[in-house]
C-alpha positions as CSV (number, residue, x, y, z in Angstrom):
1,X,11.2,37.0,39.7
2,X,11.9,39.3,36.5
3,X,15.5,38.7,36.6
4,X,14.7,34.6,36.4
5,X,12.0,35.2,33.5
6,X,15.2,37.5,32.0
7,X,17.5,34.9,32.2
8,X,15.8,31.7,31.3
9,X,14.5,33.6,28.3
10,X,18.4,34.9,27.5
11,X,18.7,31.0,27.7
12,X,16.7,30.5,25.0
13,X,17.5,33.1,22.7
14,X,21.5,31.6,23.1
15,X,23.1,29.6,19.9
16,X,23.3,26.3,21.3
17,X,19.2,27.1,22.8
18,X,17.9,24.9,19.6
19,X,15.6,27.0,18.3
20,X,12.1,26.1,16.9
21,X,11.0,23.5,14.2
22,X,11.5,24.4,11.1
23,X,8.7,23.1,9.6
24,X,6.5,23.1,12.8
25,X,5.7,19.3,12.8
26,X,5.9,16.6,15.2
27,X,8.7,14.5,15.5
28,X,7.0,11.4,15.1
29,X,5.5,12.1,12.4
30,X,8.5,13.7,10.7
31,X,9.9,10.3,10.8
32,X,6.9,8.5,9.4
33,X,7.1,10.8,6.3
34,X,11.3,10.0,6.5
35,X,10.1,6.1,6.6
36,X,7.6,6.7,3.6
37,X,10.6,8.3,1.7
38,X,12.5,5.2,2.1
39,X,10.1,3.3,1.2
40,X,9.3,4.7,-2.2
41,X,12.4,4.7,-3.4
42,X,12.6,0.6,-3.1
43,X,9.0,0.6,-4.7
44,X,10.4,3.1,-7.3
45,X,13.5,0.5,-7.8
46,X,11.3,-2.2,-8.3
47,X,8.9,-0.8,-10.9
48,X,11.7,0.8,-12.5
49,X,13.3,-2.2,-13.3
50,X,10.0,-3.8,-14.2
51,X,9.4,-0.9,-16.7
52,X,13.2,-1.2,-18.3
53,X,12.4,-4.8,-19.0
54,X,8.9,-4.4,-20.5
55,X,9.6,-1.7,-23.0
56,X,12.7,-3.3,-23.7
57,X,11.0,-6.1,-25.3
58,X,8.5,-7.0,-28.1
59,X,7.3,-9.9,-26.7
60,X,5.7,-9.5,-23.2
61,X,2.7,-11.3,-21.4
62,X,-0.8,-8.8,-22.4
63,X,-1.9,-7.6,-19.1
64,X,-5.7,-8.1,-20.7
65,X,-5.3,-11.7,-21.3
66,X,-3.0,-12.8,-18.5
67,X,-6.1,-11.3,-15.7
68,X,-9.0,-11.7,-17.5
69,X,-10.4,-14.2,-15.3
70,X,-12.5,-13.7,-12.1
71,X,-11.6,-16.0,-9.8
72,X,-14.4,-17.6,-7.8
73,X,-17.4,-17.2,-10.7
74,X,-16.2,-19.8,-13.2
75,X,-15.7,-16.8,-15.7
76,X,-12.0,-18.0,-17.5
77,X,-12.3,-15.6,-20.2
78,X,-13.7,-12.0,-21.4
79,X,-13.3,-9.9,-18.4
80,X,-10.2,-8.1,-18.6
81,X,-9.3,-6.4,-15.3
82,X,-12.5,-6.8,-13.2
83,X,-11.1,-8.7,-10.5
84,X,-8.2,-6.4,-10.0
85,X,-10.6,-3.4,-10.7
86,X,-12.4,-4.7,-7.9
87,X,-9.5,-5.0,-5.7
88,X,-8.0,-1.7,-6.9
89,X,-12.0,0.0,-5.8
90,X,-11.3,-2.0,-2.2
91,X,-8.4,-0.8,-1.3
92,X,-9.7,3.0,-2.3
93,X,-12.5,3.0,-0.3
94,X,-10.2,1.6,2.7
95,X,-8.4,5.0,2.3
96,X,-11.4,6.9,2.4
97,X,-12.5,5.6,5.8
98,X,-9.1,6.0,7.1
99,X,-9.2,9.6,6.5
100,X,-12.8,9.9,8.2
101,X,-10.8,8.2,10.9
102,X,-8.7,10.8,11.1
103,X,-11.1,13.5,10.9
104,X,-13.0,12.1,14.1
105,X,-9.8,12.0,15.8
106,X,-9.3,15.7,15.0
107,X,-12.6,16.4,16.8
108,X,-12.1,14.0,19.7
109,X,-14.5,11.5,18.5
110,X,-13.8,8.1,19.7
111,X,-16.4,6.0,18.8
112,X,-16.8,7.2,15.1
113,X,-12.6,6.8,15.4
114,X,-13.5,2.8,16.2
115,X,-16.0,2.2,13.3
116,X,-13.9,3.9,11.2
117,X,-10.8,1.9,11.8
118,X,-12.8,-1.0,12.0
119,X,-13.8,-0.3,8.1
120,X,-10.2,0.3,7.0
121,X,-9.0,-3.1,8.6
122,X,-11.7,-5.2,6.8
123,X,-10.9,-3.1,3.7
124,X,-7.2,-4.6,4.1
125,X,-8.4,-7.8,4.7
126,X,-10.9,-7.8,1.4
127,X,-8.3,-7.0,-0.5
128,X,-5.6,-9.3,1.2
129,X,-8.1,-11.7,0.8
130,X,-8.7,-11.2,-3.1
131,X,-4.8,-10.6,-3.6
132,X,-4.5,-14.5,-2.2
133,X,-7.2,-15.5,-4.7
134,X,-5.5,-14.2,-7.3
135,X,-2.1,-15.5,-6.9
136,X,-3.8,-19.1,-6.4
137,X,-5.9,-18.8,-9.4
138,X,-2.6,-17.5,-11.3
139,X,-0.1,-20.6,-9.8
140,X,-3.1,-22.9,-11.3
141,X,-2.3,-21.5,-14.5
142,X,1.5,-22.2,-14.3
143,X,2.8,-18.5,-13.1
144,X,4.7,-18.6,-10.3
145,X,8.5,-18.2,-9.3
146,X,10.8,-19.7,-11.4
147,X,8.3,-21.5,-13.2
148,X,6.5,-20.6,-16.6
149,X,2.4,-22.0,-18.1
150,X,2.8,-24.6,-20.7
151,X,3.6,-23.6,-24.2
152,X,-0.7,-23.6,-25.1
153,X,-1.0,-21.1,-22.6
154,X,2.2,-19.5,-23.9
155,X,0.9,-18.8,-27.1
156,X,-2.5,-17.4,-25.7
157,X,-0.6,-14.7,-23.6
158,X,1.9,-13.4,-26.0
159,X,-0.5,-13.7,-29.3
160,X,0.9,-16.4,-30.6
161,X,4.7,-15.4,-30.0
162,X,5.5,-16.8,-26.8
163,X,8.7,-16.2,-25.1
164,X,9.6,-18.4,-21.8
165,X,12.2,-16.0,-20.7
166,X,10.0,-12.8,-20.6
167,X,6.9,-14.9,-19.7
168,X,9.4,-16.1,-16.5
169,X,10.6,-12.7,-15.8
170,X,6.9,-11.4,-16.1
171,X,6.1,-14.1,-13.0
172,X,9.5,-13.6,-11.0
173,X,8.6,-9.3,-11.3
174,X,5.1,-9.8,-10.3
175,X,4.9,-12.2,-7.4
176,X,8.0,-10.3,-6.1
177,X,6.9,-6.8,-6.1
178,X,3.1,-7.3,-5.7
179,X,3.9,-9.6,-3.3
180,X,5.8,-6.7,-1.3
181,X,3.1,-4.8,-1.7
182,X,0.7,-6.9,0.0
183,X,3.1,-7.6,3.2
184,X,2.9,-3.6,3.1
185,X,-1.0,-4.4,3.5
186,X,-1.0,-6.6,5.9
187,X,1.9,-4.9,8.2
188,X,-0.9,-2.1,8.0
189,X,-3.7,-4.0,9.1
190,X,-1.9,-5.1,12.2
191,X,-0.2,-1.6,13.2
192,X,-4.4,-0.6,12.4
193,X,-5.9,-3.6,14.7
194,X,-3.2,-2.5,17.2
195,X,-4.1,1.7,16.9
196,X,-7.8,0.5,16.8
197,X,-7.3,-1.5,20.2
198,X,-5.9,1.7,22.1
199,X,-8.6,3.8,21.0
200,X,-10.6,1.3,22.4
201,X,-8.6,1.4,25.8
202,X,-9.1,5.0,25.5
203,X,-4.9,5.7,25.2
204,X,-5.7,8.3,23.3
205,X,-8.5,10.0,24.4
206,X,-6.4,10.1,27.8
207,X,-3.3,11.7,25.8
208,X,-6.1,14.3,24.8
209,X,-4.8,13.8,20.7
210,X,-5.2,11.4,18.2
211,X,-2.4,11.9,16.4
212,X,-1.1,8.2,16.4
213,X,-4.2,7.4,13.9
214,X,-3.2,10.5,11.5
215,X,0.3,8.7,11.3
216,X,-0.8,5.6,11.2
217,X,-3.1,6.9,7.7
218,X,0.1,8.6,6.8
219,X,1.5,5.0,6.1
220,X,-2.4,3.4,4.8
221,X,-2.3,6.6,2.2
222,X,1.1,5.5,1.0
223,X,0.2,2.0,0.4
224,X,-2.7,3.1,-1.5
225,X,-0.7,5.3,-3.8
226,X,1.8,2.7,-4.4
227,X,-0.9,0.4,-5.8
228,X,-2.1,2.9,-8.2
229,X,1.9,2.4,-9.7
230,X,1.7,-1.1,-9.7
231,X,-1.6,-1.6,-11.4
232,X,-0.3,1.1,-14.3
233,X,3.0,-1.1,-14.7
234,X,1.3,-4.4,-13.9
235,X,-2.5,-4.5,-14.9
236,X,-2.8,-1.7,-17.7
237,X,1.0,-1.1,-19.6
């Protein structure tokens, strides 16, 4: 029996054995951090060429008067930001449910795990939601791809000195990368309903680990971070 304990562990201890870890961390959610690395460097292209075309120019659309409506109330005018503030509040608290999600999982707690989850899916779909309001109250005002407000409008945005080709690359910029945002969003609302729906079956109670909800909040806590960027470049620059 000692010289088959001897030899497997010789086995081990061999070059081509493997070794350990590195960084002592689970595969899977090695790769989720790889995929989040990935990811940010296509947000960080997309805000970076945002950012080389704003401070290149003079004339650019003020972030104060382009969302300074609240869709919904009638107000048109004199509320700079409290829509998006709202959405940008939203989409924090979502994060802060999804890490007491997490923390029940740590302690094995299922139902907790549930309501949790079930508050970081309708914090996705609130701000989903307000992120469609938006865009429609926007297109009824003329932004949209490829297409520019009327020259009134124009003058309003850019403070008197309106510019159709930054005024249409302000639309194209937006819809595109705010837009990518929110598919982002919603991808993570159904990978959540999905996580949700086999705590539910008890998959993971059954596995003894919840560690598919701490990677699924892996990706939910990118998400969140990347809208802090774009409502700097977007909403506030």
């Amino acid at each position: 029996m000692s010289t088959t304990v001897s030899q497997i562990d010789e086995v081990k201890t061999t070059p081509w054995a493997g070794g350990r870890s590195p960084f002592a961390v689970e595969y899977g959610k090695m790769m989720m951090w790889f995929f989040l690395l990935s990811d940010a460097f296509t947000f960080s292209s997309l805000l970076i060429s945002y950012g080389a075309l704003r401070f290149s120019s003079n004339a650019w659309p003020a972030p104060d008067l382009v969302f300074q409506s609240v869709p919904l109330t009638g107000i048109e005018h004199g509320a700079p930001l409290v829509f998006v503030g709202l959405m940008t509040f939203i989409l924090i608290m979502s994060s802060v449910t999804m890490v007491l999600a997490v923390e029940a999982g740590h302690r094995n707690a299922k139902k907790e795990v549930i309501w949790w989850m079930i508050g970081t899916i309708i914090g996705g779909l609130m701000f989903l939601g307000c992120q469609a309001l938006e865009w429609t109250h926007l297109h009824h005002e003329g932004f949209w791809w490829g297409a520019i407000p009327d020259l009134k409008t124009l003058e309003e945005l850019f403070h008197g000195s309106p510019s159709t080709t930054y005024a249409h690359q302000f639309a194209n910029l937006f819809f595109t990368i705010t837009g990518f945002h929110g598919f982002h969003v919603f991808s993570g609302v159904v990978i959540n309903i999905i996580i949700t729906i086999n705590v539910l079956k008890g998959t993971y109670e059954k596995r003894g680990s919840y560690l598919m909800v701490e990677k699924v909040g892996l990706y939910w806590h990118f998400v969140d971070l990347v809208w802090v960027f774009v409502f700097t470049f977007f909403y506030l620059v």
